[in-house]
N, C-alpha and C positions, 0 to 999 in steps of 0.2 A: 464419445461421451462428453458431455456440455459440465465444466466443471462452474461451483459460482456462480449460479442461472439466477436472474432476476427478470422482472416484465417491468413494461412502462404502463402508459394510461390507455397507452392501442393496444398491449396487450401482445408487441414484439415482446420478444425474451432474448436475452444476450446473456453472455458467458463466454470461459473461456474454454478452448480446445486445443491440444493435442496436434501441430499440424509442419508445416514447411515452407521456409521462405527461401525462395530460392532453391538451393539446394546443401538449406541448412535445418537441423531442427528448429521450431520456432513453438512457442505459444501464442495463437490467435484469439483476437477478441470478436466474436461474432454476433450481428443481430440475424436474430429469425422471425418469421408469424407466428400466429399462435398454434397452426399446423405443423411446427419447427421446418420449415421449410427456406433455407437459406437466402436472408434478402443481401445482404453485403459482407464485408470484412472489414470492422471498424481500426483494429491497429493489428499490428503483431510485437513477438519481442523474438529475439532469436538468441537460442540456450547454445550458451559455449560447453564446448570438448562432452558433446554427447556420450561420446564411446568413451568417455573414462569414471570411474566412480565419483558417485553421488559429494559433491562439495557441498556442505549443511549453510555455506557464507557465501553461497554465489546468488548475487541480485535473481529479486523472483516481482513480476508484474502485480502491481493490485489495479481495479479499477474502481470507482465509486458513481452512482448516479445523483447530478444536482436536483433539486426542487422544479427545476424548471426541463427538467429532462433532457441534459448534458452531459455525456458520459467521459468522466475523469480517470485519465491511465497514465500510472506512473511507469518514468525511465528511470531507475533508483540509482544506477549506476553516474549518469550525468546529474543528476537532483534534477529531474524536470516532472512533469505535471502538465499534461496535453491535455486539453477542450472538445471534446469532437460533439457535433450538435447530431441531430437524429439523422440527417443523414449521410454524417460519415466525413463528414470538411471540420478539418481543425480550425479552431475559432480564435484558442487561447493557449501562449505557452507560459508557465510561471515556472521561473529556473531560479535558482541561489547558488552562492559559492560555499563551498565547506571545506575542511579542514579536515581529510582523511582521521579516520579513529585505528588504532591498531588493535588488530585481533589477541585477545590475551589467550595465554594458556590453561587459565581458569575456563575460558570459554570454549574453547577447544574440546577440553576433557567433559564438559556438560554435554556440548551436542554430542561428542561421543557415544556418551551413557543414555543419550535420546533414542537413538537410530540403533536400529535392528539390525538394518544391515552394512555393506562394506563402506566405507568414507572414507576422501580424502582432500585434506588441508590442502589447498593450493592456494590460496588472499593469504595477505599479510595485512589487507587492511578490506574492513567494512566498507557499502558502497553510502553512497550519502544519507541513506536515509530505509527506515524497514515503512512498516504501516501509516497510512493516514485513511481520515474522514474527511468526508463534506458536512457540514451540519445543514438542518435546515434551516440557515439562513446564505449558504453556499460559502461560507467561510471552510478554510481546510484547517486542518489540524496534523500535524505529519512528526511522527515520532523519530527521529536523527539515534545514532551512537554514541552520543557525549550522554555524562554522567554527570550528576550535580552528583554533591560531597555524601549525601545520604545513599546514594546510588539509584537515586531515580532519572529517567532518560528526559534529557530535557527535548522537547517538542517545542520545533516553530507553526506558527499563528498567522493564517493569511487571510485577510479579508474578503470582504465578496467579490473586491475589482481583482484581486489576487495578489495586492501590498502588502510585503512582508512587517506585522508588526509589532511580535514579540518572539521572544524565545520563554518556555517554561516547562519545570521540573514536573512529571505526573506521574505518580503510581500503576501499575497496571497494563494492560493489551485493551487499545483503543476500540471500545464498539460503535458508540452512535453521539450525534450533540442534536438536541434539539430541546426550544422553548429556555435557549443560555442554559442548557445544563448539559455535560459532558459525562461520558457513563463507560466506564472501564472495568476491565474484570479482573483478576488475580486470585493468590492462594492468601490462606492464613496460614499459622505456625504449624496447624495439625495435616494441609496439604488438602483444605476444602475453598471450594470455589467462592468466592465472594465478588460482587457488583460493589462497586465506588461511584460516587457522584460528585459532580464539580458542576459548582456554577461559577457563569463566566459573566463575568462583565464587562461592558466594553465604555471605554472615558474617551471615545472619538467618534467624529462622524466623516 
């Protein structure tokens, strides 16, 4: 099963699967035709201590596709952010340093009350970073564990060459940025879904 499936302009489709690196479990990033017919294997991640239950804080891969048809996969665990062009050669690494966040017991007790089934606490700290976007102008946008004072998650800012060059507070689960406007979703007080928009502007070249 192809989770996350997206096509480009040929009309490959990629996603991620279910698979083994080595002789470890691993999540694969794979491109196919549009027969889903296997053309390569663009990254993997490999998932720790398979055999033991479900940790709700263990680093999980996102990928995003740029403008120009570059497909971006994060290492959340290191804070990296890999390049891979269409055919599968990493172009681009853009990595930062951070400052471990410790897991609170607020959060604990949430994922808890999340998950259906058995979990278990093994981090004492978050890994560098959950979600990001590429917008279309290939700027990323990557949500961290740090909390501004209101308790919104501050998110760093990296330009098209991949120059780190803001950090900022945003409301919400990151969807998409394009035409400078940035688009997040969240609840209200009653527990209904609401879209937010941010524009962005940018005072360099």
């Amino acid at each position: 099963m192809l989770y996350f499936p997206r096509s480009d302009r040929a009309w490959n489709i990629y996603g991620f699967e279910a698979g083994w690196l080595a002789d470890q479990p691993a999540i694969r990033l794979l491109k196919l035709d549009r027969d889903m017919n296997l053309i390569m294997e663009m990254a993997s991640y490999p998932m720790p201590e398979p055999n033991k239950p479900l940790d709700p804080f263990a680093p999980f891969p996102y990928w995003e596709m740029t403008p120009d048809g570059m497909l971006v996969f994060s290492r959340s665990e290191i804070y990296a952010l890999e390049f891979y062009n269409p055919d599968g050669k990493l172009v681009q690494r853009v990595t930062r340093a951070y400052s471990p966040v410790r897991i609170t017991d607020e959060e604990k007790e949430r994922r808890q009350r999340a998950f259906s089934g058995r979990v278990q606490f093994r981090r004492e700290y978050h890994p560098g970073f959950g979600r990001f976007i590429c917008d279309d102008k290939r700027r990323l946008i990557v949500q961290t564990f740090e909390r501004s004072a209101e308790g919104s998650y501050f998110h760093d800012i990296f330009d098209e060459r991949g120059r780190y060059v803001a950090k900022v507070p945003l409301t919400g689960t990151l969807l998409a940025g394009k035409n400078d406007k940035l688009y997040c979703s969240d609840e209200d007080e009653n527990g209904f879904s609401i879209l937010i928009r941010y524009g962005m502007r940018w005072n360099f070249k």
